[in-house]
N, C-alpha and C positions, 0 to 999 in steps of 0.2 A: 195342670192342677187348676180348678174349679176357684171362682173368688171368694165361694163359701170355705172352700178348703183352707186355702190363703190366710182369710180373716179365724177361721178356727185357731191355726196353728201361732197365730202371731198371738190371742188372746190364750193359747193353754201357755206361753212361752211367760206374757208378762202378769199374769195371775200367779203364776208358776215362782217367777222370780220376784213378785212383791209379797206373797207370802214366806218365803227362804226370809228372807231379808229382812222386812219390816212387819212383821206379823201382829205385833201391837198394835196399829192401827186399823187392822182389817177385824183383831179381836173387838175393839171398841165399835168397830161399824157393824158389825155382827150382833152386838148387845142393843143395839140402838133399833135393831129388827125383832128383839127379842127372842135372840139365840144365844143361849147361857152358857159355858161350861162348867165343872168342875173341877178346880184347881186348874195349875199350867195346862193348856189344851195342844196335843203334837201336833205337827204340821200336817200330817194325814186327816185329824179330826175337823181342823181349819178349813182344807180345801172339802171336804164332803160338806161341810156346810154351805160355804160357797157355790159350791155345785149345786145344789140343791135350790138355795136361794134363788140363781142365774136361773133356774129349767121354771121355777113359780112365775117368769116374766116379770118380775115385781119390777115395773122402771124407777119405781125411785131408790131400789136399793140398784141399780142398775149404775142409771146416773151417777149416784155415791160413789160407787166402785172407782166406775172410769173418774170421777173427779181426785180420788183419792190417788189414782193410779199417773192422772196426771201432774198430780201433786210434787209428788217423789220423782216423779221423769225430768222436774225442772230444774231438781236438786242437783243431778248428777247425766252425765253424758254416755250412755250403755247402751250396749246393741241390742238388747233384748226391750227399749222403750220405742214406741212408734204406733201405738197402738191407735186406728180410728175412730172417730165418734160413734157411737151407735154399733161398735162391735160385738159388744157385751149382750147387746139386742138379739144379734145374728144365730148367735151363740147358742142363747137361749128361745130362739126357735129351733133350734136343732136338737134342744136335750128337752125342753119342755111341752106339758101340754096340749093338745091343739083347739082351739077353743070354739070353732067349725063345729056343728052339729054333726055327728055318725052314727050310723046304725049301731049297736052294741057291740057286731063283730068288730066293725071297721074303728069303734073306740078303745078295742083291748087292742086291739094289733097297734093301734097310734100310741096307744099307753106303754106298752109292751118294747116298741122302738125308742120312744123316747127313754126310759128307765135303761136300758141298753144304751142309747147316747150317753146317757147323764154315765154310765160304769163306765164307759170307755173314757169320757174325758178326764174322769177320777182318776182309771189308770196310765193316761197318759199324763196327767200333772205329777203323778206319784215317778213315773219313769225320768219327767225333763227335769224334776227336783233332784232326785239321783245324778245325774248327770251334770245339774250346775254345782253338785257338791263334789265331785267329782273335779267339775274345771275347777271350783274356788280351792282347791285342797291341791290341786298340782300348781296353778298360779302361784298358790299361798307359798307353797317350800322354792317353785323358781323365784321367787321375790328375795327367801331366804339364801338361797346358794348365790344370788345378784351381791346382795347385802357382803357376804362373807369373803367373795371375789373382792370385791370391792373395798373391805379392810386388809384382807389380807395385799393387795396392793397399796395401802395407803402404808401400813405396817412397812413394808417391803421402800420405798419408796424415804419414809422418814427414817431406816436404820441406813439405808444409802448414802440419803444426806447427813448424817451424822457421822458416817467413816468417811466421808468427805471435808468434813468441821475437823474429824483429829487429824485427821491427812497433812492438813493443811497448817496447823498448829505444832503437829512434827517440823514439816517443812521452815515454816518462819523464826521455830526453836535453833535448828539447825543455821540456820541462817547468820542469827544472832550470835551465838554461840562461833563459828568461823568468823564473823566480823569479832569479837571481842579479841579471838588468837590472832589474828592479820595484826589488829592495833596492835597489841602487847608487843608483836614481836618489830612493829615498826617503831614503837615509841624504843627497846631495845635498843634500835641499830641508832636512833639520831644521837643519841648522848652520847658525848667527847671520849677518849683515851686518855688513863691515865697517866701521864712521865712514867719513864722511868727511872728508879731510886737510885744516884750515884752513893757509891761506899767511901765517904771521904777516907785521906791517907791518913798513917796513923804517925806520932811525933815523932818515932825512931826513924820515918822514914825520911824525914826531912835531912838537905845537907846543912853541914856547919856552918856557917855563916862564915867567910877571909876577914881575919882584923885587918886592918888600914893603918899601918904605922905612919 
């Protein structure tokens, strides 16, 4: 693969993912060149302007870009930032203009390639956007099935330890409950016996008493 390839592909990737993503500010740098829309403008209207802008050579909306591009790269750590200086340059000699004097032929055929560039990068930003909607949208729900594993083990985990809490409160009930019967039945055995009841004799039973003359 060619270094123009290389820098192609890395700038269709993060033009690609800074319009998905933050589009607001590429709208406002667009207006600032005097590219207007009407109402909300789709992602497909965004990068054809882009496109277009990038193939006019225009370095200061060039520089802008990439500034802007580096802006948000600093925000966040993503594999699709890494873009080099003067990419956007590259880029735009590939889809733009040639500003080389040509003979008429040799200026339609350069015109002719270039408007061909500029479609093809259109349709490949339009295919890597598909595609990072695509990743965000299966990330998105494995985030979500993460999330739900993740309760439902915490769920799972906090009714455990709570049949572990009553487990244990059976246990120490139980506990208490046989110490109470041990005491009862020892405090039982230490108290004394009580006599038992002689039936005194009755006075018929008694003998006569001998006078003593």
């Amino acid at each position: 693969m060619s270094r123009e390839q290389i820098i192609y592909n890395s700038v269709i990737d993060n033009l690609t993912y800074l319009i998905l993503n933050y589009p607001k500010p590429v709208i406002e740098l667009l207006s600032h060149h005097n590219v207007f829309f009407k109402g909300k403008p789709s992602k497909s209207q965004i990068i054809n302007e882009v496109v277009e802008l990038i193939g006019l050579n225009n370095e200061k909306f060039t520089n802008s870009l990439e500034k802007l591009m580096i802006q948000f790269s600093t925000q966040e750590n993503d594999e699709f930032w890494g873009i080099v200086k003067g990419a956007l340059g590259v880029v735009g000699g590939l889809i733009g203009k040639k500003k080389r004097r040509r003979s008429s032929g040799s200026a339609a055929a350069a015109s002719g390639a270039a408007a061909a560039q500029a479609a093809a990068a259109k349709r490949d930003m339009e295919r890597r956007m598909q595609q990072m909607r695509l990743q965000m949208e299966r990330e998105r729900r494995e985030a979500e099935e993460r999330r739900r594993r993740e309760e439902e083990a915490r769920r799972k985990r906090e009714e455990e330890a709570k049949k572990k809490q009553q487990t244990m409160y059976f246990v120490i009930g139980g506990i208490a409950v046989l110490g109470i019967g041990v005491a009862l039945v020892m405090s039982s055995k230490s108290k004394p016996m009580m006599p038992a009841y002689q039936i005194p004799q009755m006075p018929s039973q008694i003998p006569n008493p001998t006078l003593v003359r």
